[in-house]
C-alpha positions as CSV (number, residue, x, y, z in Angstrom):
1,X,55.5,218.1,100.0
2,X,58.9,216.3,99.8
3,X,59.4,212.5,100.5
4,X,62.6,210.3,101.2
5,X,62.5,207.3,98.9
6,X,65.3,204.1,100.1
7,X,66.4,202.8,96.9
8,X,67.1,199.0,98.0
9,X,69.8,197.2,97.8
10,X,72.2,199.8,96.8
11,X,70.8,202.0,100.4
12,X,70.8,205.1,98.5
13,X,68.1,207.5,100.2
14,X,67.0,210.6,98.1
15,X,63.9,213.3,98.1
16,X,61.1,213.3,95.6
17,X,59.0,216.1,95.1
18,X,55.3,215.4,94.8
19,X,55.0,217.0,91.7
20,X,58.0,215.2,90.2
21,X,58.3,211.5,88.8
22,X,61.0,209.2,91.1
23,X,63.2,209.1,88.2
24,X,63.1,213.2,87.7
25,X,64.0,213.1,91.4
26,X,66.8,211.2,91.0
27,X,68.1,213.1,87.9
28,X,68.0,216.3,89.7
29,X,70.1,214.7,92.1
30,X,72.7,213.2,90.0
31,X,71.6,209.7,90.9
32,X,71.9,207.3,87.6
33,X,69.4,204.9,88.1
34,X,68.7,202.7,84.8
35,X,66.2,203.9,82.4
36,X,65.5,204.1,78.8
37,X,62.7,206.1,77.1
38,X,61.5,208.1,80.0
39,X,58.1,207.9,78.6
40,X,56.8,204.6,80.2
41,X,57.2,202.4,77.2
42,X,60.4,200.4,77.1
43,X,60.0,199.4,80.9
44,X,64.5,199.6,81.9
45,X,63.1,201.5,85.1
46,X,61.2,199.2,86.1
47,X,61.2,198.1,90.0
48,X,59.5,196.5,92.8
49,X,57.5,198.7,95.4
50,X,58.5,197.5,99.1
51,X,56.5,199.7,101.1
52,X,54.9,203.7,100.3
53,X,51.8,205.4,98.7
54,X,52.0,206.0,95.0
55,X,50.1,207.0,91.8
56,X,51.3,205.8,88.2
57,X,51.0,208.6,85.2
58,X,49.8,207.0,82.4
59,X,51.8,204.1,80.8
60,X,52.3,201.2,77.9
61,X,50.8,198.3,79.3
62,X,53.8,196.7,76.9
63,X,56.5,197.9,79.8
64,X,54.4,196.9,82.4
65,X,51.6,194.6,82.2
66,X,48.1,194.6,84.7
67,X,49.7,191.3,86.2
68,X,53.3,192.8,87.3
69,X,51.4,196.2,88.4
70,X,49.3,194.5,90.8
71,X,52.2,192.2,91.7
72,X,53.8,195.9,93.1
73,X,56.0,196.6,90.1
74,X,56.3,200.2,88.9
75,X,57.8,202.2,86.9
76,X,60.1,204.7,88.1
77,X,59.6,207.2,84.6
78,X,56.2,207.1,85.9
79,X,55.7,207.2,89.7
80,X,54.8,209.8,91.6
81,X,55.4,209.5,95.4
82,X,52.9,210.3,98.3
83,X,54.4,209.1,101.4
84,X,57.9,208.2,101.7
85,X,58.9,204.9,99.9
86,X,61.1,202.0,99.8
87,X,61.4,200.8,96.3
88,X,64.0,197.5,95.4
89,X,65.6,198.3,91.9
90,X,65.4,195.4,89.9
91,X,68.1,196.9,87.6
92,X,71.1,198.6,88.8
93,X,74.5,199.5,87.9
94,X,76.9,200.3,90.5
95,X,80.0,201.7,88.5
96,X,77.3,204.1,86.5
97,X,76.0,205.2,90.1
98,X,79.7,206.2,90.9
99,X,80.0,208.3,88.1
100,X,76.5,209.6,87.4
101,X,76.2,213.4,86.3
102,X,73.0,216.0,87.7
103,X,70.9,216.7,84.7
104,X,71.1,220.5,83.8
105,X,69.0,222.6,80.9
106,X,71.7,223.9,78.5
107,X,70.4,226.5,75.8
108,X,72.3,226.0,72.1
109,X,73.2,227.5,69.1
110,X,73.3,225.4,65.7
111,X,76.8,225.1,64.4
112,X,76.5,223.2,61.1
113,X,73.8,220.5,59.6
114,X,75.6,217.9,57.2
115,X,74.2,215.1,55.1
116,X,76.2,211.2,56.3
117,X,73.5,209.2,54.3
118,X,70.6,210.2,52.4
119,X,68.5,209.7,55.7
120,X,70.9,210.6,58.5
121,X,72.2,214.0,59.2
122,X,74.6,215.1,61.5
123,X,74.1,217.8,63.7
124,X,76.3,220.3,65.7
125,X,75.3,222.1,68.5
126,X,77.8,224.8,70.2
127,X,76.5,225.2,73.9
128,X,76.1,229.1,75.3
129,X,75.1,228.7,78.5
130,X,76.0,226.6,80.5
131,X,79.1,227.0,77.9
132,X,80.1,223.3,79.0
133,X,78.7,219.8,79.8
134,X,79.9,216.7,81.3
135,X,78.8,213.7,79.9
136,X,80.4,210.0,79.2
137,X,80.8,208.7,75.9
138,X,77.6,206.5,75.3
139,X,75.1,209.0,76.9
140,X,72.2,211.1,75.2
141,X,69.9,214.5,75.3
142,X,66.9,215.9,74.9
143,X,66.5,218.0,72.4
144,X,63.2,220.4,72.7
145,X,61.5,221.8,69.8
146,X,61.5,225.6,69.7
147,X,58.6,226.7,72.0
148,X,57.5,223.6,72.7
149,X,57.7,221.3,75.8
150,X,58.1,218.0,72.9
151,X,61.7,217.2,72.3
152,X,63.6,214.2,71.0
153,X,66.1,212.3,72.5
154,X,69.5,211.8,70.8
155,X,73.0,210.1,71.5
156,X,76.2,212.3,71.4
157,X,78.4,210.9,68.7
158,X,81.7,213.3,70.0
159,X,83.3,212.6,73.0
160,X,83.6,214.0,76.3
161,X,86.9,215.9,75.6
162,X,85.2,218.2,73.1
163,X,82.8,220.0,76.1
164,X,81.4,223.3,74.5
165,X,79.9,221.3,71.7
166,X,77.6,218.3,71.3
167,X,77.3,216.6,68.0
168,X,74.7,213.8,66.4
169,X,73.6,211.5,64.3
170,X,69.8,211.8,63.6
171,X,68.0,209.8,61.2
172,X,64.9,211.0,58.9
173,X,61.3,210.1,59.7
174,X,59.1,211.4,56.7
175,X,56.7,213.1,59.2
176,X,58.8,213.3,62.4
177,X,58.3,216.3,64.8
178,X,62.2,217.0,64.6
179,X,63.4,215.1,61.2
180,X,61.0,217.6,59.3
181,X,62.5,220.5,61.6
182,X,66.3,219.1,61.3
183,X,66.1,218.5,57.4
184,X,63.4,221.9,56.3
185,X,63.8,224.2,58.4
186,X,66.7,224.1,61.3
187,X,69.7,226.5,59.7
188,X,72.7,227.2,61.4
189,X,72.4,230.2,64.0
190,X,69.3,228.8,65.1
191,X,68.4,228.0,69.1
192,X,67.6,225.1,70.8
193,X,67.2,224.3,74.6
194,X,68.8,221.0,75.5
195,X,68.6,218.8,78.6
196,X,71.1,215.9,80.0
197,X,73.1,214.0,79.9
198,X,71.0,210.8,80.3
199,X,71.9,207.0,79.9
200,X,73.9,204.3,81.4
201,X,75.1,202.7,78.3
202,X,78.6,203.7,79.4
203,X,82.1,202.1,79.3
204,X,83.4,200.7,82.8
205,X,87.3,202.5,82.9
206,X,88.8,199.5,85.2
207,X,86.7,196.7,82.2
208,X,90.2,195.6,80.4
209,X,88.5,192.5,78.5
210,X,87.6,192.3,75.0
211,X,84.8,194.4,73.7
212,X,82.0,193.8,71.0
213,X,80.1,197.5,69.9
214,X,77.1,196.8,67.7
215,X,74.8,199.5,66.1
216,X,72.7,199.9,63.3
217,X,71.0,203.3,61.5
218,X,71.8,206.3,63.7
219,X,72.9,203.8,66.4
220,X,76.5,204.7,64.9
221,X,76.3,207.8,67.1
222,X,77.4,206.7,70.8
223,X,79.2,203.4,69.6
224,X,81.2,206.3,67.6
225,X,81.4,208.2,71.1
226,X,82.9,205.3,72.9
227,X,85.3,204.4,70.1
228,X,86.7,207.8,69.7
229,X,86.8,208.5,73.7
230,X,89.1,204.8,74.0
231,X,91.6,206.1,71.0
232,X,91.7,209.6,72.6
233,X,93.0,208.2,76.0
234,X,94.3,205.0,74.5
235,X,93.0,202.5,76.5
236,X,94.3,198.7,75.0
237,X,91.3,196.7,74.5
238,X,90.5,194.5,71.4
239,X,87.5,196.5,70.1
240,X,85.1,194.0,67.4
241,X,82.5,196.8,65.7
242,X,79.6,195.4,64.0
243,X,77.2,197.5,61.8
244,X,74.1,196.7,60.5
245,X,73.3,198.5,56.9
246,X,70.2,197.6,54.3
247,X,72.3,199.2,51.4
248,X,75.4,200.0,50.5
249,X,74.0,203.8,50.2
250,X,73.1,203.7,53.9
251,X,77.0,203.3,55.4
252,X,79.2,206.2,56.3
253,X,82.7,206.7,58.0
254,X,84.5,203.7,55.9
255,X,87.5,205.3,55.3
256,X,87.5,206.4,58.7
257,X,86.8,202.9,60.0
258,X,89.7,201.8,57.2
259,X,91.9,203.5,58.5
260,X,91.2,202.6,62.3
261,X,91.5,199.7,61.2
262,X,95.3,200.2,60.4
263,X,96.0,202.3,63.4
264,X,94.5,200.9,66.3
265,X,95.5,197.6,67.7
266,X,93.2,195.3,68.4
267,X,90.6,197.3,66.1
268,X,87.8,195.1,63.5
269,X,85.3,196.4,61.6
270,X,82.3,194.3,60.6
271,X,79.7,195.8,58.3
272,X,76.6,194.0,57.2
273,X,74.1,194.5,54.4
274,X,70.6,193.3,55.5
275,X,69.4,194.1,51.6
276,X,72.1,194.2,49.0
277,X,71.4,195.7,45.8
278,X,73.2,194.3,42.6
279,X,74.3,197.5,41.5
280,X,76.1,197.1,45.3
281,X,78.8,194.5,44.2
282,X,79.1,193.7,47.8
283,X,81.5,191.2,48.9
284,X,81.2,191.7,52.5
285,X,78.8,190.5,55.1
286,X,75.2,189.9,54.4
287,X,72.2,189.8,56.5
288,X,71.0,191.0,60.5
289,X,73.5,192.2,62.0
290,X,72.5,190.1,64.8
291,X,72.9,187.2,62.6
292,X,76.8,188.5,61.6
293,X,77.3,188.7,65.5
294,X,76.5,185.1,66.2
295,X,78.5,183.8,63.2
296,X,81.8,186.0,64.6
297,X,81.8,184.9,68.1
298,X,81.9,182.1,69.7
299,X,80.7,180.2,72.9
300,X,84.4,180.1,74.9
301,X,85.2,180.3,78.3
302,X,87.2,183.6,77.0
303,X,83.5,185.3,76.6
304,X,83.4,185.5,80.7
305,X,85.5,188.7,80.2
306,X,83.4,190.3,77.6
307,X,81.4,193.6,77.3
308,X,79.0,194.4,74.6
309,X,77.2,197.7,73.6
310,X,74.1,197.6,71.8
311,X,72.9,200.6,70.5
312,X,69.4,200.5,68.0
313,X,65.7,199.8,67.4
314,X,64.6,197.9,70.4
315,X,64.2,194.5,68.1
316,X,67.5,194.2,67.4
317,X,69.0,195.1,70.6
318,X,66.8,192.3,72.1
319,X,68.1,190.0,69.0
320,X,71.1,190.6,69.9
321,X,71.1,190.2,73.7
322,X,69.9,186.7,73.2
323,X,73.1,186.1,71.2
324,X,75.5,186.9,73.7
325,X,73.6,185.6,76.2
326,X,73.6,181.9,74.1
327,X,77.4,182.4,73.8
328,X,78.2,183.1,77.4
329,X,78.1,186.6,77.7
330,X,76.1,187.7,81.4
331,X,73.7,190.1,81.6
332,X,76.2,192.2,83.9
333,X,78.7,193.0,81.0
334,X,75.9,193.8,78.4
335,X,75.2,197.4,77.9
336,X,72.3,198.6,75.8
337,X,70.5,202.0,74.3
338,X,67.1,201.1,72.7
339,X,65.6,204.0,70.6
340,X,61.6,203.3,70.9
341,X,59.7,205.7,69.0
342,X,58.5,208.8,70.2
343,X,54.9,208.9,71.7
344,X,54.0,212.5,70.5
């Protein structure tokens, strides 16, 4: 059976299989509604049901709690439709809806698997077929284990411009499905299936106002994207990047940030150690990065113009948000990527 679901207020209509979730429906479709994990856990889908039958697939009480769900919230990672619906989106973006890209399965060949820290590797993927994606700088993919139907979800760190490749920035679990894969056993000339691109953590081309990127870990790798992607086509905008370290061991790219730095107007810098060893002789910023961030900006009527991009462990994004928000900064020009963990 196939339903129509009204997405309100936007007045976008769409089909949704019965076998498929709302937000699969819309993927398949190239419609980017907002979402996060996919997996019913960080709860960015989340939306009010006006009027339809539907069942939920299981999901973390966490993203959407016994109160809300008989309130007539759902959400839209894990609803499955069984009469047409009308659903109000209680997030939306209407620039990312513009430009939103249909999902596609690419399959991959490794290209080359280098060591940035001691616990995040970079990956490079050359695509075979399709032999080219579209994506926008910010966005990420799932990765699926070989024969498997578990994958992993990672941000591109290259930009747009380079489309028969896709490169990351993964960080090491000691036990994780893919770190043990990506660090013992992945070589290059390997395969892997790959599907995308996902995300709305994307830069807005007519946005001209001062920008703030913050990441920490492997949060470097669509913050990098974005960067990159605004040098490549040279767009003016004074661009603040904060970075959130425990050692001195754990940063990467200085010299290329250095020399940024010197070449790009309008271009900071900001790394912060959270733990700085002795040995370190640090003489830069210390402590949470979202700590850093509140001690760099401040609450002027200048802030009105500007856009933030979070990327990181779902703590600190949410630190972080309520930083901008105490200096001013709406919630309609802050623009986020949460990595939750995986749930198999």
């Amino acid at each position: 059976m196939t339903y129509k679901v009204t997405l309100e207020p936007v007045g976008i209509e769409m089909e949704v299989e019965e076998d498929e979730t709302v937000l699969e429906a819309a993927f398949r479709q190239g419609i980017a509604l907002m979402h996060g994990c996919k997996e019913g856990q960080c709860s960015t889908c989340k939306s009010m049901l006006i009027d339809g039958d539907i069942e939920m697939e299981r999901y973390s009480t966490f993203a959407l709690n016994e109160f809300e769900r008989e309130q007539g919230y759902i959400l839209l990672c894990k609803t499955l439709a069984y009469s047409d619906l009308t659903v109000e989106l209680l997030q939306f973006d209407a620039e990312a809806l513009k430009v939103s890209v249909p999902i596609k399965t690419y399959s991959a060949v490794v290209e080359k698997i280098e060591n940035l820290t001691h616990d995040i590797r970079k990956l490079t993927l050359q695509l075979k077929a399709p032999e080219e994606i579209k994506f926008h700088s910010g966005q990420f993919v799932d990765i699926y284990l070989p024969g498997e139907e578990t994958y992993r979800s990672y941000s591109m760190s290259n930009t747009p411009s380079q489309a028969t490749r896709l490169e990351f920035m993964i960080k090491i679990f000691e036990g994780g499905k893919f770190s043990t894969l990506l660090d013992q056993r992945l070589k290059p000339g390997d395969e892997l299936t790959v599907k995308g691109p996902y995300g709305n953590c994307i830069r807005r081309e007519e946005s001209t106002g001062d920008m703030i990127l913050l990441g920490g870990g492997s949060g470097m790798a669509p913050l990098w994207s974005i960067l990159n992607d605004m040098i490549e086509k040279r767009v003016n905008r004074n661009v603040t990047f904060f970075y959130g370290a425990r050692t001195q061991n754990d940063l990467f790219y200085l010299e290329q940030f250095e020399q940024f730095a010197k070449t790009v107007k309008g271009f900071t810098f900001i790394p912060a150690l959270s733990e700085p060893l002795e040995k370190d002789s640090w003489d830069g910023e210390t402590g949470l990065i979202t700590e850093v961030l509140a001690r760099h900006i401040d609450s002027s009527p200048a802030q009105r113009d500007l856009e933030a991009f979070l990327c990181g462990p779902a703590p600190m994004i949410d630190a972080a948000i309520k930083v901008l928000k105490e200096k001013g900064v709406t919630s309609d020009r802050i623009f986020f990527d949460k990595f939750v963990p995986a749930s198999n």
